[in-house]
N, C-alpha and C positions, 0 to 999 in steps of 0.2 A: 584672937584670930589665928587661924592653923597655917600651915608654913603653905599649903596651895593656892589657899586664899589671902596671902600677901605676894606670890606671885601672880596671879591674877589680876590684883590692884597694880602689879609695875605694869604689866602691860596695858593695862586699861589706862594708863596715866600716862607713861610715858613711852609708848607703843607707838602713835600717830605724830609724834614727833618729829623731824627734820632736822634740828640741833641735834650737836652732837652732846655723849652724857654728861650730864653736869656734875660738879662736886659731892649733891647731894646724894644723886643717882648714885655715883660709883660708892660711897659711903655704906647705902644702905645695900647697895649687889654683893660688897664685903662681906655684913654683918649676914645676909640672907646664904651666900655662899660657905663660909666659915661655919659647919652645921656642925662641929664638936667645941665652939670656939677656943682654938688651939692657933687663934692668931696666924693661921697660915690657910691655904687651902691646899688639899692633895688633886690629884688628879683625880678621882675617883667623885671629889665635891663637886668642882667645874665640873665634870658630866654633866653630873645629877639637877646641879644648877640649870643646867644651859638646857636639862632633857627635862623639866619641869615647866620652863621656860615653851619650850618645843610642846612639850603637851598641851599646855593651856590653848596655844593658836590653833593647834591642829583638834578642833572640836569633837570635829566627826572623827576622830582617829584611822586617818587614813593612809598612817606611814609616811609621808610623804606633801608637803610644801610648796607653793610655789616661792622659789626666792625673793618677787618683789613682793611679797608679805610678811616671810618672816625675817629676813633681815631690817628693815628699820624698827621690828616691834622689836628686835632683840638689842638691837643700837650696839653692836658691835661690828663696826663693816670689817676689821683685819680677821675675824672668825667667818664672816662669811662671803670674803673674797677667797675664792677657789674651791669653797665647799662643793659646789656643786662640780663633781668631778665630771658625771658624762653630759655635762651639759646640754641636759633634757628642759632645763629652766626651774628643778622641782629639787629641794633639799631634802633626801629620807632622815632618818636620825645616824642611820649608819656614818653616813657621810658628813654630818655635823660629828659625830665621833671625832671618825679620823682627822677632820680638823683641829676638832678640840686638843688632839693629841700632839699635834704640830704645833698647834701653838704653844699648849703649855713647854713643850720642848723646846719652843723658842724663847720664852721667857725665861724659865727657868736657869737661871744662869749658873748659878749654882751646883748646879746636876743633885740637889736633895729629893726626895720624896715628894715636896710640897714646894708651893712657890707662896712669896712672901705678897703681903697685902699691896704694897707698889707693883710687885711682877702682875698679881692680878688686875690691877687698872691697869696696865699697860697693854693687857689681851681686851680691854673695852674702847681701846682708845685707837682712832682710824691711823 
């Protein structure tokens, strides 16, 4: 199965959800995140993650999201509390960027390159 078509299946699974992620969930967002597995993620994977994630919802690719959609598909509410900066109600990717960036900044405690597989459940976890 290729890496779009197991994002695909997270959100078709665990997309319409209402809990928050489970143990498993975060396990395998790790294992799907960590795309060199070098046991860390950079920021550059988060992205990619999170804009794979964003691709699969956004079908018709139309830049742009309404936030009560993609936020429970992505079941990270601390990524997309505040995303929506002009508060039009609609996530672009841009703006999941910037977030992405803050948070990783916020986790990362460290100040390395890369945050450690606990820093990244802790960017999933409300």
């Amino acid at each position: 199965m290729g890496f779009v078509s197991v994002i695909a299946v997270f959100v078709l699974l665990i997309g319409c959800s209402s809990k928050g992620p489970s143990s498993r969930y975060i396990i395998n967002s790790i294992k799907t995140a960590d795309l060199d597995d070098s046991k860390s993620i950079s920021r550059n994977e988060l992205k990619m993650y999170f804009q794979n994630r964003y691709s699969q919802i956004d079908a018709g690719d139309t830049g742009k999201l309404p936030a009560k959609k993609l936020c429970p598909a992505i079941l990270a509410e601390r990524i997309c509390k505040g995303a929506d900066v002009n508060g039009d109600g609609f996530i672009t990717i841009d703006e999941l960027y910037n977030r992405l960036d803050l948070e990783f900044d916020r986790v990362n405690k460290d100040g390395k390159g890369d945050i450690s597989y606990k820093e990244f459940h802790e960017t999933l976890l409300p």
